[in-house]
N, CA, C and O of each residue as an XYZ file, in Angstrom:
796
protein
N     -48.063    -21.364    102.980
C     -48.005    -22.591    103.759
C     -48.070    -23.771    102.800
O     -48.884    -23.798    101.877
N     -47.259    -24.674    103.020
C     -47.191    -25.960    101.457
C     -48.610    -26.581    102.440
O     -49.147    -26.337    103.520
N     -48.774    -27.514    101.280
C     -49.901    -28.489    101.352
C     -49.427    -29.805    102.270
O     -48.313    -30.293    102.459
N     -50.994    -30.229    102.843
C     -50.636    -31.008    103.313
C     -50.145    -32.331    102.745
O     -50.474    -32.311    101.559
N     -49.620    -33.286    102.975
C     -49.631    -34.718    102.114
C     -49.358    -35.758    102.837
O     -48.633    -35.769    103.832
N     -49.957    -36.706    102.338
C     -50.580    -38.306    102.677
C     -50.459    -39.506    101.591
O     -50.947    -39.778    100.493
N     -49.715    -39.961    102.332
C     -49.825    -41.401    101.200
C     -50.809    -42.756    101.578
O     -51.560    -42.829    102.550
N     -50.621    -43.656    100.683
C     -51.523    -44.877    100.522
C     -53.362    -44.299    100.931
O     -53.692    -44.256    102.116
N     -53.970    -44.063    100.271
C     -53.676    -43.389     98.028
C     -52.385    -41.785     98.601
O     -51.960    -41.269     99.634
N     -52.320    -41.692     97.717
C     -51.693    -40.107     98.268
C     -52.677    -38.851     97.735
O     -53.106    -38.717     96.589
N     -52.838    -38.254     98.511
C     -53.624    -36.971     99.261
C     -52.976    -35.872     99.357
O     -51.936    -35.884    100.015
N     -53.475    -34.499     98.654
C     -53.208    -33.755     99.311
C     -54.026    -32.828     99.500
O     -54.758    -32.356     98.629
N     -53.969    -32.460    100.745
C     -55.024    -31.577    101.550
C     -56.510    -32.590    101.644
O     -57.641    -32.145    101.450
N     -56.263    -33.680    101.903
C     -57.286    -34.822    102.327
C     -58.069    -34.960    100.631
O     -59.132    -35.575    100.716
N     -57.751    -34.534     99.256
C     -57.953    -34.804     98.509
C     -57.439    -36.307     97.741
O     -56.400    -36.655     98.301
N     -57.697    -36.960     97.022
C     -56.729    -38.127     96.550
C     -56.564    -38.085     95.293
O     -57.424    -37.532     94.608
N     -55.287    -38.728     94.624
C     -55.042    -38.067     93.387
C     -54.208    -39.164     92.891
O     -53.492    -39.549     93.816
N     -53.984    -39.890     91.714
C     -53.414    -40.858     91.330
C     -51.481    -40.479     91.334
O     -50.644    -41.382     91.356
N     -51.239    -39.447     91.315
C     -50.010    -39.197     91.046
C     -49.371    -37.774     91.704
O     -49.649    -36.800     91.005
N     -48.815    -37.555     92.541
C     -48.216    -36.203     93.351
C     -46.978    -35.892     93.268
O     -46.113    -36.586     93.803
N     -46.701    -34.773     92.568
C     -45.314    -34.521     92.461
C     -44.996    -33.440     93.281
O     -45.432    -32.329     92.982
N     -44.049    -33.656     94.631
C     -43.104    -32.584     95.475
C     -42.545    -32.140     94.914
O     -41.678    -32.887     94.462
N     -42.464    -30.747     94.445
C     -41.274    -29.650     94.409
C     -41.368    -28.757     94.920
O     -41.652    -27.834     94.157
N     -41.241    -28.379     96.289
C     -41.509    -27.541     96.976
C     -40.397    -26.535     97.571
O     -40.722    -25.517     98.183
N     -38.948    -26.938     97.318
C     -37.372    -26.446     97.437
C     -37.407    -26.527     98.695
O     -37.734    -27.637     99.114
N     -37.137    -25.563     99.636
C     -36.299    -26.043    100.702
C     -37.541    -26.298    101.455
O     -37.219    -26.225    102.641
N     -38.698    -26.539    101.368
C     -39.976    -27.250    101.963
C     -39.948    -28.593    101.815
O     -40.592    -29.368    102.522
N     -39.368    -28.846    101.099
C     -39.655    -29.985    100.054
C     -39.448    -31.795    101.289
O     -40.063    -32.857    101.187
N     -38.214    -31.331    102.415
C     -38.337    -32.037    103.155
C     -39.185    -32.502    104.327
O     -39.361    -33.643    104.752
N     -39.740    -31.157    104.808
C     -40.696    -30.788    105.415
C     -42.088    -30.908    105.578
O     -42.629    -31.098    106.667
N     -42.860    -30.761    104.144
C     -43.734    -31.305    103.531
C     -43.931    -33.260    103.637
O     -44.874    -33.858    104.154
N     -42.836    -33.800    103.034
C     -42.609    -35.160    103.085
C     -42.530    -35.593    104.659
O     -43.254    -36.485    105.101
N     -41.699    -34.966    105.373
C     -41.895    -35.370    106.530
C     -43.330    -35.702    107.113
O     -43.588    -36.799    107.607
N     -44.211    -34.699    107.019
C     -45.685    -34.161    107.453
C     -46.430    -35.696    106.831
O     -47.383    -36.171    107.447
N     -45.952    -36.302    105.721
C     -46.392    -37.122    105.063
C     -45.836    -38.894    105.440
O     -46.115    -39.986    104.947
N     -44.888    -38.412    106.618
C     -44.017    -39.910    107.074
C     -43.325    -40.712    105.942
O     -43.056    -41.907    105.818
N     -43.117    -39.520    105.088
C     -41.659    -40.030    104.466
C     -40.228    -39.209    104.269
O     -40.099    -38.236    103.525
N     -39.002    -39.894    105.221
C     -38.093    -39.375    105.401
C     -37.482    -39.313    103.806
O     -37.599    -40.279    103.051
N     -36.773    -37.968    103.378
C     -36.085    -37.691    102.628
C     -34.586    -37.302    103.502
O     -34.494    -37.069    104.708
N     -33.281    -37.320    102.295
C     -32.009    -36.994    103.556
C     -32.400    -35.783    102.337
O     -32.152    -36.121    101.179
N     -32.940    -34.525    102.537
C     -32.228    -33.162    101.925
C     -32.422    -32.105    103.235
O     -33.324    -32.021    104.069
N     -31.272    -31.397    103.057
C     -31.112    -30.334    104.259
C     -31.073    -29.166    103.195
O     -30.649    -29.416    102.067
N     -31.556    -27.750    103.564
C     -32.213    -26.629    102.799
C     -30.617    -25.951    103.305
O     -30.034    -26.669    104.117
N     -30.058    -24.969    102.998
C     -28.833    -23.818    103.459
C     -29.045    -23.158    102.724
O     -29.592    -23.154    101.622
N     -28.366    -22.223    103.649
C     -28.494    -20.552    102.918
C     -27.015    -20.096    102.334
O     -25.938    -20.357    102.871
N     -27.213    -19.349    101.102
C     -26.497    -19.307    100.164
C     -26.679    -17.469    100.123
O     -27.691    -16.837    100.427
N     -25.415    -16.949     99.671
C     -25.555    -15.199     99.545
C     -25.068    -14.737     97.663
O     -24.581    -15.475     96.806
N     -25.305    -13.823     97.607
C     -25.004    -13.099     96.334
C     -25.070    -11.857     96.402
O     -25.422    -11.291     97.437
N     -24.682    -11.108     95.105
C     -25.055     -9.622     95.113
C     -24.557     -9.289     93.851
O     -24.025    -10.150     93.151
N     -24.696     -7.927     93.426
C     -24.662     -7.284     92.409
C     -24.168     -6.343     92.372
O     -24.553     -5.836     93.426
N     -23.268     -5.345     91.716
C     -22.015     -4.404     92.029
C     -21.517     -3.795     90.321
O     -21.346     -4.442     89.288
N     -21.408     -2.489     90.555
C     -20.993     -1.853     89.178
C     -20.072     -2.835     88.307
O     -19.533     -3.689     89.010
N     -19.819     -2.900     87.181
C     -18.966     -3.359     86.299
C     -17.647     -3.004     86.241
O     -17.570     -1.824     85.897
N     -16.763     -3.412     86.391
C     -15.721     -2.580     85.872
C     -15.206     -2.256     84.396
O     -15.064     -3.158     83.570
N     -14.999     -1.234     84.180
C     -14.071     -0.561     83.107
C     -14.053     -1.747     81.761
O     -14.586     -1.727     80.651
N     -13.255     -2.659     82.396
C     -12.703     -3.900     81.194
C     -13.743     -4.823     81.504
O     -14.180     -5.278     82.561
N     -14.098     -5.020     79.981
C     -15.065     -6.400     79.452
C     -14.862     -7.895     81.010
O     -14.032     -8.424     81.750
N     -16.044     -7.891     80.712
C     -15.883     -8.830     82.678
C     -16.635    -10.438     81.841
O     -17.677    -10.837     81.321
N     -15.194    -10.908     82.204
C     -15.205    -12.618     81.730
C     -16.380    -13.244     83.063
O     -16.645    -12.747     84.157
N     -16.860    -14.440     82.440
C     -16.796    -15.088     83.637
C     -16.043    -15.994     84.476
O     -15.726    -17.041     83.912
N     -15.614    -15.839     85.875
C     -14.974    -16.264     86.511
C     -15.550    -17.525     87.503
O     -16.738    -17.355     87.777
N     -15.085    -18.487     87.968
C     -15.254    -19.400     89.100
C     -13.898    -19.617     89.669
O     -13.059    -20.421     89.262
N     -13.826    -19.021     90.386
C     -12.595    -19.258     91.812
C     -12.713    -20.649     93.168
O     -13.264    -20.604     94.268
N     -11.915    -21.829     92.465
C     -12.186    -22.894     92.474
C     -11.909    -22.768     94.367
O     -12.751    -23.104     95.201
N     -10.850    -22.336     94.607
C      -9.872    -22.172     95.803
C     -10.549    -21.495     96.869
O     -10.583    -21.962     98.007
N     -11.141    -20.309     96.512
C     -11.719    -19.880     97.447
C     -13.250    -19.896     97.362
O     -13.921    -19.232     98.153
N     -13.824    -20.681     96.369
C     -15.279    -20.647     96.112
C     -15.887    -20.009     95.765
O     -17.022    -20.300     96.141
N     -15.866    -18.970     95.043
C     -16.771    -18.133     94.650
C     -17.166    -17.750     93.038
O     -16.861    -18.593     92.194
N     -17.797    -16.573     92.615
C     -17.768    -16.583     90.966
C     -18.536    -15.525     90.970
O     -19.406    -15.121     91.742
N     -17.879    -14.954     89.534
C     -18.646    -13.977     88.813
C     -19.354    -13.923     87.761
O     -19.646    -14.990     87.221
N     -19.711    -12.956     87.321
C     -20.156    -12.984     86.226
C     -20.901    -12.069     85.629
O     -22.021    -11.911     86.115
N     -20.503    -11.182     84.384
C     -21.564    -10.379     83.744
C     -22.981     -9.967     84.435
O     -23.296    -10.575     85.459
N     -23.657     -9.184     84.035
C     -25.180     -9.125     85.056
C     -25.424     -7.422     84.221
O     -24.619     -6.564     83.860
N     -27.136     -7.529     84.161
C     -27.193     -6.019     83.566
C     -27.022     -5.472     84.491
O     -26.947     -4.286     84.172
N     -26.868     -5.609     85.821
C     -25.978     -4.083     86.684
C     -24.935     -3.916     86.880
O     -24.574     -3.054     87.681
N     -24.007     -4.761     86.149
C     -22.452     -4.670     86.582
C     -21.866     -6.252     86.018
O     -21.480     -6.877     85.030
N     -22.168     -6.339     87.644
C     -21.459     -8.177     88.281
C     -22.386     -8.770     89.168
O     -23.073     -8.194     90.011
N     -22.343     -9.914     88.915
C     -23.253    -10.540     89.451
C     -22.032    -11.430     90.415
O     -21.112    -11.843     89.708
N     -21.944    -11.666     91.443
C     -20.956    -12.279     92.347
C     -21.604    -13.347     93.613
O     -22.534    -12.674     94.058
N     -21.591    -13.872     93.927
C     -22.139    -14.869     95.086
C     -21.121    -16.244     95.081
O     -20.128    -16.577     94.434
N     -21.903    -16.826     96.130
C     -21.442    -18.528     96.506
C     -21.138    -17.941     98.141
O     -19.968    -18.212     98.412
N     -21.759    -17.294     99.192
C     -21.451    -16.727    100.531
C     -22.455    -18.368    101.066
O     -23.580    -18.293    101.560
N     -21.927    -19.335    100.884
C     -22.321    -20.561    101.251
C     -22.413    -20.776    103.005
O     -21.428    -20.425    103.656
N     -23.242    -21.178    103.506
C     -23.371    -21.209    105.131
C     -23.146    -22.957    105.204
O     -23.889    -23.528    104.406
N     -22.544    -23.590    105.754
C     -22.740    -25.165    105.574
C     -23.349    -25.835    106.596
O     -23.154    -26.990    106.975
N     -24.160    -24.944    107.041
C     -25.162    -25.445    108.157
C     -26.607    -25.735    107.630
O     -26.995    -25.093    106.655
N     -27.678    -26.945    108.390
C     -29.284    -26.339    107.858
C     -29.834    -24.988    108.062
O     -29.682    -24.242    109.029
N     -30.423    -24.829    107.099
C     -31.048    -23.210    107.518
C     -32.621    -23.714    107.648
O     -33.140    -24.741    107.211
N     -33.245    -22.515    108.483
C     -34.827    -23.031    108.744
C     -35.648    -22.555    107.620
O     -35.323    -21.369    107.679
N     -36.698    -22.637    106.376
C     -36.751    -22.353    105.251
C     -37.612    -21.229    105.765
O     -37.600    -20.088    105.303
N     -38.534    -21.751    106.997
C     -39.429    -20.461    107.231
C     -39.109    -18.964    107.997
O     -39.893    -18.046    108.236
N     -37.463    -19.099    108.321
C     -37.150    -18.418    109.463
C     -35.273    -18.394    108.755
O     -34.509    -19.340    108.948
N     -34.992    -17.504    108.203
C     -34.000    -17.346    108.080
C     -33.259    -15.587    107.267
O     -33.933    -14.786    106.619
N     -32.102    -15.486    107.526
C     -32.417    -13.813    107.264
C     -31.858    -13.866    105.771
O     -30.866    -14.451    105.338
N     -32.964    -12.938    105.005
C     -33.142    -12.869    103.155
C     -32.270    -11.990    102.998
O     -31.976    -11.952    101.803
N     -31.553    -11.071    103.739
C     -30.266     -9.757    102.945
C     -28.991    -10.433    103.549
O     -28.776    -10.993    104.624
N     -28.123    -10.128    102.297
C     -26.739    -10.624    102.810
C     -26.118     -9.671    103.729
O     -26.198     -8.449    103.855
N     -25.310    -10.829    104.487
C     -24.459     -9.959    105.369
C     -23.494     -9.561    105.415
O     -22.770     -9.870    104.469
N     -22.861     -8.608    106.561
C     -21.742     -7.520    106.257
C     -20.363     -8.341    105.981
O     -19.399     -7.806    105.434
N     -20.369     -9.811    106.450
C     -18.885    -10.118    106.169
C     -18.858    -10.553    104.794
O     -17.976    -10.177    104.021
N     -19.895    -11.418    104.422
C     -20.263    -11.841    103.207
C     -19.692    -10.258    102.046
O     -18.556    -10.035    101.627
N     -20.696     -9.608    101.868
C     -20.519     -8.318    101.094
C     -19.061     -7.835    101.322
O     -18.561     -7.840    100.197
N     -17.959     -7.344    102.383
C     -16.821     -7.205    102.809
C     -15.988     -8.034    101.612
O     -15.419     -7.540    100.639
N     -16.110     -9.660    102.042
C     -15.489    -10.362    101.686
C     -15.149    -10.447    100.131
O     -13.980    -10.382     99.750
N     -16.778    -10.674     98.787
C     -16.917    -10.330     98.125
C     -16.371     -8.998     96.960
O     -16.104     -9.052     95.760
N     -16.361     -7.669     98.102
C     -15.649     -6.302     97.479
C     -14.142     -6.704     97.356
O     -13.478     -6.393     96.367
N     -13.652     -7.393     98.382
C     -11.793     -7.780     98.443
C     -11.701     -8.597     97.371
O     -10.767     -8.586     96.570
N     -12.585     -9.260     97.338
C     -12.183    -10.841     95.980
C     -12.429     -9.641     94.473
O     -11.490     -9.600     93.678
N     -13.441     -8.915     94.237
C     -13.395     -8.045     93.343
C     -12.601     -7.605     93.078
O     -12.226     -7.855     91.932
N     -11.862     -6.756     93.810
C     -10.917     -5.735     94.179
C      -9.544     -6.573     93.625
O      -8.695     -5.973     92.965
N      -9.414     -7.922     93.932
C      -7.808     -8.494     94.138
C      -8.411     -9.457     92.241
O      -7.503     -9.595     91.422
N      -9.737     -9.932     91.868
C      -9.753    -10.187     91.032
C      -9.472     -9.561     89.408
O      -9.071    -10.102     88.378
N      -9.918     -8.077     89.757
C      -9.517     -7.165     88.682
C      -9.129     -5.900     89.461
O      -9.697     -5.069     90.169
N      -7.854     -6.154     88.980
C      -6.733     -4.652     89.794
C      -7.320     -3.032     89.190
O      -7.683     -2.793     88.038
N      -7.293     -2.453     89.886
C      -7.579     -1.044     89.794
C      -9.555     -1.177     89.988
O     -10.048     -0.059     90.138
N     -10.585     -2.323     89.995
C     -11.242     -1.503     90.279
C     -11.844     -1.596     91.510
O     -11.525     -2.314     92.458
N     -12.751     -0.799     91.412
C     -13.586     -0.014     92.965
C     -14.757     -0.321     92.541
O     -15.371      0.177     91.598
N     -15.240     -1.611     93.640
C     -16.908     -2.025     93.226
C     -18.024     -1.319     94.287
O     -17.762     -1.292     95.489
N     -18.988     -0.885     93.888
C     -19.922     -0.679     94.310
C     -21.153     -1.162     94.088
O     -21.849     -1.004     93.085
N     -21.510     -2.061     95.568
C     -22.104     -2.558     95.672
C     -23.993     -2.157     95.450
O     -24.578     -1.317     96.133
N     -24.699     -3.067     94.254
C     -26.128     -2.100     94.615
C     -26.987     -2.943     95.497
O     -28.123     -2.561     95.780
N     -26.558     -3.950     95.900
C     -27.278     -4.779     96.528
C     -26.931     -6.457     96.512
O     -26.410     -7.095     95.598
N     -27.477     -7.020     98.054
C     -26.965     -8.052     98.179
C     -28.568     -8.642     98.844
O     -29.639     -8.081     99.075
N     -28.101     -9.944     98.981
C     -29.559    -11.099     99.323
C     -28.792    -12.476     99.491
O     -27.709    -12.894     99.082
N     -29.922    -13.062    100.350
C     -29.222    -14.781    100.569
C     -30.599    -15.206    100.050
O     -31.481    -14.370     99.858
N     -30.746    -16.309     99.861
C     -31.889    -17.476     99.587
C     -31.537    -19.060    100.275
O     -30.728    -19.200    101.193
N     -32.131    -19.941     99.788
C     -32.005    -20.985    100.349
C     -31.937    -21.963     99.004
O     -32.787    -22.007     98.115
N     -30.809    -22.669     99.077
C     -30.353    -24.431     98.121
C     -30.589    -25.571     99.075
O     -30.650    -25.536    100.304
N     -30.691    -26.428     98.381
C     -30.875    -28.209     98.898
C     -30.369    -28.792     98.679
O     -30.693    -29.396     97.656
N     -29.197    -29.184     99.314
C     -28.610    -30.545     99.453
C     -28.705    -31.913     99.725
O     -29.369    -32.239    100.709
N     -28.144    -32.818     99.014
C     -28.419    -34.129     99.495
C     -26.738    -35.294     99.990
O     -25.640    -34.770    100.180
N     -26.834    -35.898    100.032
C     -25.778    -36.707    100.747
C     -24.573    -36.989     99.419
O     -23.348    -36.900     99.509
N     -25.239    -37.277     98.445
C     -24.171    -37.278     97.034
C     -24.061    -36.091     96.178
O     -23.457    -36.110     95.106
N     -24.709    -34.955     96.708
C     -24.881    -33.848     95.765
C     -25.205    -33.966     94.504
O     -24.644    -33.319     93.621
N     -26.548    -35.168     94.206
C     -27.155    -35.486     93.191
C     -28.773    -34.783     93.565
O     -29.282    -34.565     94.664
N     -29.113    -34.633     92.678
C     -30.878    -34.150     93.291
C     -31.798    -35.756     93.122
O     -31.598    -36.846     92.585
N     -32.803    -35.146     93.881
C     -34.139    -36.430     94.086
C     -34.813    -36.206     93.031
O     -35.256    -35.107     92.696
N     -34.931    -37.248     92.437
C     -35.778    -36.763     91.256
C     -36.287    -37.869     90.900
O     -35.521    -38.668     90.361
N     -38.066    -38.349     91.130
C     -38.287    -39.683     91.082
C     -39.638    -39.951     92.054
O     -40.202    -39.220     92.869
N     -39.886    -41.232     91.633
C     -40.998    -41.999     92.361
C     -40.582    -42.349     93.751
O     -39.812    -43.299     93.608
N     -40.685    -42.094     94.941
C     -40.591    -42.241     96.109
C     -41.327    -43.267     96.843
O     -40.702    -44.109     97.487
N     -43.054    -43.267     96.783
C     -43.774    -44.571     96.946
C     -44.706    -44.626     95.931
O     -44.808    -43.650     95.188
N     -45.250    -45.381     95.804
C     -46.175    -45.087     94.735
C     -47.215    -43.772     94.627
O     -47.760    -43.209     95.577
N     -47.348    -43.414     93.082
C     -47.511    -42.097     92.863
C     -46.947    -41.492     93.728
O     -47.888    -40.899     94.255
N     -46.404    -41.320     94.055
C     -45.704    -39.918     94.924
C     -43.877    -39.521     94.602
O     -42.813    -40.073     94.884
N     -44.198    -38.534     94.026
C     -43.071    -38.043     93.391
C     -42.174    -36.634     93.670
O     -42.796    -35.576     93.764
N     -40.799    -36.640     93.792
C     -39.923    -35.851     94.404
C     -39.201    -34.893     93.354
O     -38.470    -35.581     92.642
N     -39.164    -33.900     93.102
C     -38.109    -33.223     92.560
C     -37.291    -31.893     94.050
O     -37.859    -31.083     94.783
N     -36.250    -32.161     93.947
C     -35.878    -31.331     95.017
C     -34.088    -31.938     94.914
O     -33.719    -32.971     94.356
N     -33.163    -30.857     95.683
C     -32.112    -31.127     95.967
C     -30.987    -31.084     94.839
O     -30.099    -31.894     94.575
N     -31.363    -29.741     94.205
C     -30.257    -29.677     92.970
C     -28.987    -28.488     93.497
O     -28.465    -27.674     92.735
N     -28.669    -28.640     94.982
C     -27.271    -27.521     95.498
C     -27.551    -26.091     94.550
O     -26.579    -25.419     94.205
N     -28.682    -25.762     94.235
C     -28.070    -24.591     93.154
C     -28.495    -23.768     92.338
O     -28.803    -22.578     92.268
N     -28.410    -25.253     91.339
C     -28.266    -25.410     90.380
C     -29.862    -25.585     89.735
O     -29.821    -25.542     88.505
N     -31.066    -25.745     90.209
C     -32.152    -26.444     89.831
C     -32.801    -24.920     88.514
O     -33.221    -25.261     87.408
N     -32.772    -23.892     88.782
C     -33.033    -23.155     87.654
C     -32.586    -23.974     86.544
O     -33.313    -24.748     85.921
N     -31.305    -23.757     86.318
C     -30.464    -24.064     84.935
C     -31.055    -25.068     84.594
O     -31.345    -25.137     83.400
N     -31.543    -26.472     85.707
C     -32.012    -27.859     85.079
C     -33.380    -27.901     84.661
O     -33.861    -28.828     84.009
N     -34.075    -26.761     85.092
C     -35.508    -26.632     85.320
C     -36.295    -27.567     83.896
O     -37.146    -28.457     83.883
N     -35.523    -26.849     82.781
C     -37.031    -27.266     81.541
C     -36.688    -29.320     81.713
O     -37.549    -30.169     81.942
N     -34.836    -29.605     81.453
C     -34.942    -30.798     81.606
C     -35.534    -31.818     83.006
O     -35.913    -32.985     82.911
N     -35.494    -31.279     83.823
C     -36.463    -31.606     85.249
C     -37.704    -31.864     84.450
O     -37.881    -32.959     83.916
N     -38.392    -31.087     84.374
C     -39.942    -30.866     83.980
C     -40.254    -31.954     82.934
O     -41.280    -32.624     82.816
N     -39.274    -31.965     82.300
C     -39.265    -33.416     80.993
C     -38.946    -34.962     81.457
O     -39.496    -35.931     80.934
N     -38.365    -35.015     82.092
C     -37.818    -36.313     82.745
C     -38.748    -36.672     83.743
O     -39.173    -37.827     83.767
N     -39.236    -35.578     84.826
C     -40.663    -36.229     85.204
C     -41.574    -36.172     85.132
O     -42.280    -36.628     86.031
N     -42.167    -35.519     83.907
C     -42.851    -35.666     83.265
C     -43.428    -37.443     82.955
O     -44.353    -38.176     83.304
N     -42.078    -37.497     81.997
C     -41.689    -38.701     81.313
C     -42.089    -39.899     82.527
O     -42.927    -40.727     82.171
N     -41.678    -39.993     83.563
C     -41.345    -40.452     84.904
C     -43.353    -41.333     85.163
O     -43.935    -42.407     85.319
N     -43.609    -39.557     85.010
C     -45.172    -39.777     85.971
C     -45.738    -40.952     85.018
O     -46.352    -41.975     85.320
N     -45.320    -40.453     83.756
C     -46.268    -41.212     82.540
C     -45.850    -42.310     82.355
O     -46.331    -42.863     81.366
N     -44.905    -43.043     83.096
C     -45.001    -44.568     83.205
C     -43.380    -44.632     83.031
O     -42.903    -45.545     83.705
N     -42.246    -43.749     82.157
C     -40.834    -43.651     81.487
C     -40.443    -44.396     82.485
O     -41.060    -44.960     83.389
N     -39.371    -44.329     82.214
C     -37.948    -44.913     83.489
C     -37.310    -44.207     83.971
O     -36.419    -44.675     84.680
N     -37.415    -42.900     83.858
C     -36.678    -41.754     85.103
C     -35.367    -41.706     84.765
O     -34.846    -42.074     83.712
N     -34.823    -41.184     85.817
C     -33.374    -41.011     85.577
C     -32.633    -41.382     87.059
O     -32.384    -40.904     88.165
N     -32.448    -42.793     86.101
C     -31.696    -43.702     87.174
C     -30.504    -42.946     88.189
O     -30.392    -43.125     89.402
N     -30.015    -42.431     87.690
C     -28.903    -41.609     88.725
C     -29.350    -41.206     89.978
O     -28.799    -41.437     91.055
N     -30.593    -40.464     89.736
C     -31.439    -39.508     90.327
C     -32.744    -39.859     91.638
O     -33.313    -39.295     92.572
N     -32.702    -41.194     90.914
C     -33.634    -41.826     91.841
C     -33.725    -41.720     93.245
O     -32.794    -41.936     94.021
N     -35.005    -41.341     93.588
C     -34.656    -41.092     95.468
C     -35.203    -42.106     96.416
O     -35.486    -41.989     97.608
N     -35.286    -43.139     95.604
C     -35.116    -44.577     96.794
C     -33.513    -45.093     96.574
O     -33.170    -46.264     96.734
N     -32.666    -44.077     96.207
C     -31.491    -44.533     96.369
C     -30.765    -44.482     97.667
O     -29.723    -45.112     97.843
N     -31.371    -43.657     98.668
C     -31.271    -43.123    100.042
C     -32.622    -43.893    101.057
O     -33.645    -44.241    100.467
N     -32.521    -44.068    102.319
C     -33.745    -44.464    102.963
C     -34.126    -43.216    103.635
O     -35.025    -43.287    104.473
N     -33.695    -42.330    103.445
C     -33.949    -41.057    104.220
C     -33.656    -40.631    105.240
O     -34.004    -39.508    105.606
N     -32.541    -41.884    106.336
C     -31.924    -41.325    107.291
C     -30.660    -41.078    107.627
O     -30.156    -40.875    108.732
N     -30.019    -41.129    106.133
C     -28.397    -40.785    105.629
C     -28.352    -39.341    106.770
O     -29.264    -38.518    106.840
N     -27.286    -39.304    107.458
C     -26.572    -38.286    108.074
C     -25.283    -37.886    107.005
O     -24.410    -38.664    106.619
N     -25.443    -36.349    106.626
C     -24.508    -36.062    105.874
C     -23.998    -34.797    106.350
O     -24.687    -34.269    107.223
N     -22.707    -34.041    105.900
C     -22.568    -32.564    105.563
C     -23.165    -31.978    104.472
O     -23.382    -32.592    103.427
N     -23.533    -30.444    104.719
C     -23.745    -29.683    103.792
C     -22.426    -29.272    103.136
O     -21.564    -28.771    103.857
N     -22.164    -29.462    101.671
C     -21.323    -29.002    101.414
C     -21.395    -27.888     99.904
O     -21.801    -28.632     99.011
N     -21.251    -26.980     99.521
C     -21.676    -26.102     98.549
C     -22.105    -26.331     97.444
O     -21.543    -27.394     97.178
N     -22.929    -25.988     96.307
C     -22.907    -26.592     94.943
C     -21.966    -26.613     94.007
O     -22.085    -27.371     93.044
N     -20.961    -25.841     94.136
C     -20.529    -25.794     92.960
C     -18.805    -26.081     93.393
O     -17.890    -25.380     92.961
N     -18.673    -26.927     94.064
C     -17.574    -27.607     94.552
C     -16.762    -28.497     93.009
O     -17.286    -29.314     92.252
N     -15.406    -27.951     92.990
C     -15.041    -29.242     91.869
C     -14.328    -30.448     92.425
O     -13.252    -30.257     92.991
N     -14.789    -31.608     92.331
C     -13.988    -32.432     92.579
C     -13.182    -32.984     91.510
O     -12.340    -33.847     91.755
């Protein structure tokens, strides 16, 4: 269960604390809400899976057209992007991928490298965060109270530079203007649209 939180001082769990940093992922709006501050990030559910290798050395791929990607993995292939573009509920949503997803996936295998036959060892969905520019929140929100959330994806890969920038942030820095999440008032109406979209 995330913590509770409170601003002017900000609090959490009726404690007070000079400086609070949210990263809570697809809570992350939820939490803030509880706290009467609107953020625009909506949480969706995202699929993947994992499947023998084939035969020939396996590049990595991103299939711009139909969205998806591969890639190397110690069990084979690592394959996903089964993107839902709806909100998903973070506490209530189903964790194994599903049959069209997996279906869909074996055909893109199948038509991506001719002759082979994937077998699947397993599949799973999780949950990404979106925001209205497909930039993440990353930043002072009201005083002391601080957001990391809303990287479509991608927030592993950014993780150590996240951790440095607000770091930097809490300790007085200048953040990363791009990123800032009083760039939104929090009641932007947007689509969900996937992470790894090229424009």
């Amino acid at each position: 269960e995330p913590a509770s939180v409170a601003t002017d001082p900000v609090r959490v769990n009726d404690t007070a604390y000079d400086d609070v940093v949210v990263a809570a992922g697809a809570h992350t709006a939820r939490v803030l809400a509880d706290a009467g501050v609107p953020v625009p990030l909506k949480p969706y559910r995202v699929q993947a899976l994992t499947a023998d290798a084939p035969a020939a050395e396996l590049p990595t791929v991103y299939d711009a057209t139909a969205g998806y990607y591969v890639r190397p993995h110690p069990e084979g292939v690592l394959a996903g992007d089964g993107t839902e573009p709806v909100e998903a509920d973070p506490d209530d949503y189903g964790r194994d991928g599903d049959d069209w997803f997996v279906d869909a996936m074996d055909d893109r295998l199948r038509d991506r490298f001719p002759g082979y036959e994937p077998a699947v060892e397993r599949s799973w969905a999780g949950l990404c965060t979106a925001t209205p520019d497909r930039d993440p929140l990353l930043g002072e929100l009201r005083d002391g109270l601080y957001v990391a959330a809303g990287w479509q994806g991608h927030g592993f890969m950014r993780a150590p530079a996240t951790g440095a920038a607000l770091a930097d942030d809490v300790l007085g820095g200048d953040g990363v203007p791009a990123f800032d999440p009083t760039r939104f008032d929090g009641t932007e109406q947007f689509a969900i649209a996937e992470g790894m979209i090229v424009e």
